[in-house]
C-alpha positions in Angstrom: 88.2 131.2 -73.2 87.0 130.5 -69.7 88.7 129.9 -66.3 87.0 126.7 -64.8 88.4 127.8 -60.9 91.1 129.2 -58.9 93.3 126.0 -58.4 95.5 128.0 -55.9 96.4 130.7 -53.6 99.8 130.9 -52.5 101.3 133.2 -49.8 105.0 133.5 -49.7 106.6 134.2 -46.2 109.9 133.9 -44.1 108.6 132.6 -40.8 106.7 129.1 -42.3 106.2 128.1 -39.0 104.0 130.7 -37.6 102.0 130.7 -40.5 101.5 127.3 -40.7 100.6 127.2 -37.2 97.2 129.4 -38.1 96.0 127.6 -40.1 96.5 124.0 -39.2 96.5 124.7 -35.9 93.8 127.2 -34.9 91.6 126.7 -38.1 91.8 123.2 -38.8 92.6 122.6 -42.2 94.3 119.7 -43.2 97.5 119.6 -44.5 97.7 117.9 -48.1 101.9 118.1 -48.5 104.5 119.5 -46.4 108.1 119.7 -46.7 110.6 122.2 -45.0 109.5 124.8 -47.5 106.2 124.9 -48.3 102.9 123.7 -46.6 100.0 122.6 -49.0 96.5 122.9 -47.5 93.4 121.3 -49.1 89.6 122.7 -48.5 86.9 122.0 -50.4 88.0 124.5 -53.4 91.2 125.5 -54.0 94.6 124.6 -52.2 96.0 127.2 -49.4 100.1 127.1 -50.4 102.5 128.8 -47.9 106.3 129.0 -49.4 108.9 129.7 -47.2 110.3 133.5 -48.9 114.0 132.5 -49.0 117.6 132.7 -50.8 116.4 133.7 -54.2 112.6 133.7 -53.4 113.2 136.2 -50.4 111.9 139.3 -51.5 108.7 137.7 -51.9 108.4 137.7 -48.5 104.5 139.2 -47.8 103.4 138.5 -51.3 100.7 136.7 -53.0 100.3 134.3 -55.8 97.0 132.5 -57.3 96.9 130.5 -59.9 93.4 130.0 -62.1 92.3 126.8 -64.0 91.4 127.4 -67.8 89.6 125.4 -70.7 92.3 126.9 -73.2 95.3 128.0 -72.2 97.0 129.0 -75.8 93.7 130.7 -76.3 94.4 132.8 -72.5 98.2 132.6 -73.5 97.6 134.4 -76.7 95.0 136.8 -75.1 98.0 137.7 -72.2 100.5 138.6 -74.9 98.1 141.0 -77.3 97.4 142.7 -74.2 101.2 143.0 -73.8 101.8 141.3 -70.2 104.7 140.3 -68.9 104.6 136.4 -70.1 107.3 134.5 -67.4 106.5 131.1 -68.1 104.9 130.4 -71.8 102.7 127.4 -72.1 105.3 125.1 -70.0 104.7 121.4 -69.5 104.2 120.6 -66.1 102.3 117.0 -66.3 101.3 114.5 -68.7 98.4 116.6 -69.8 99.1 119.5 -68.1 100.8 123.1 -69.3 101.3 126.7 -67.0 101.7 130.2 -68.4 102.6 132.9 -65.8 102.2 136.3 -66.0 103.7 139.2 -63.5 100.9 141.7 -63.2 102.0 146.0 -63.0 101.6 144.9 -59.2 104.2 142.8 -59.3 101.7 139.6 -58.4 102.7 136.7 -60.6 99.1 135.0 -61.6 99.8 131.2 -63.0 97.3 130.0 -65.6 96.7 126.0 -66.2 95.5 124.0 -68.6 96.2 121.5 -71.3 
């Protein structure tokens, strides 16, 4: 049971803009998707995701979310539940070839695992 890579790091905020600004402004990084809520930037490892914190989403405002690349996800699935973690999402197709189990952490992060 091994995670291959961090896919993503997501940071959830109300002002978009400002954020956005940072980092494809004064850093540089290019911009892989955009829409009115969420800004998808692509380095050489894992994406940069900021989601607008709104409506239902808003107390995430200041938060953090990653999700983490594995080789087998029922095997990690599986794993998550003995050790009696807060499964939000269980094994859920999201591609093709492609399924996401997400766990909410004691912290209150929400860490998304994928895999087929």
């Amino acid at each position: 049971m091994n995670a291959t890579q961090i896919s993503y790091v997501a940071l959830w905020s109300k002002d978009l803009d400002a954020n956005r600004a940072i980092f494809a402004n004064i850093l540089g990084i290019p911009i892989a998707y955009e829409d009115e809520n969420v800004v998808v930037f692509q380095t050489e490892g894992a994406q940069l995701v900021l989601q607008r914190a709104i409506d239902a989403d808003a107390d995430l405002d200041g938060t953090i979310q990653f999700g983490i690349s594995v080789d087998n996800l029922d095997q990690v699935t599986e794993a998550l539940k003995a050790n009696h973690l807060t499964i939000e999402i269980d094994r859920e197709e999201i591609t093709q070839n492609q399924r996401v189990t997400i766990v909410r952490l004691g912290s209150g992060q929400a860490v998304e695992f994928t895999g087929e």
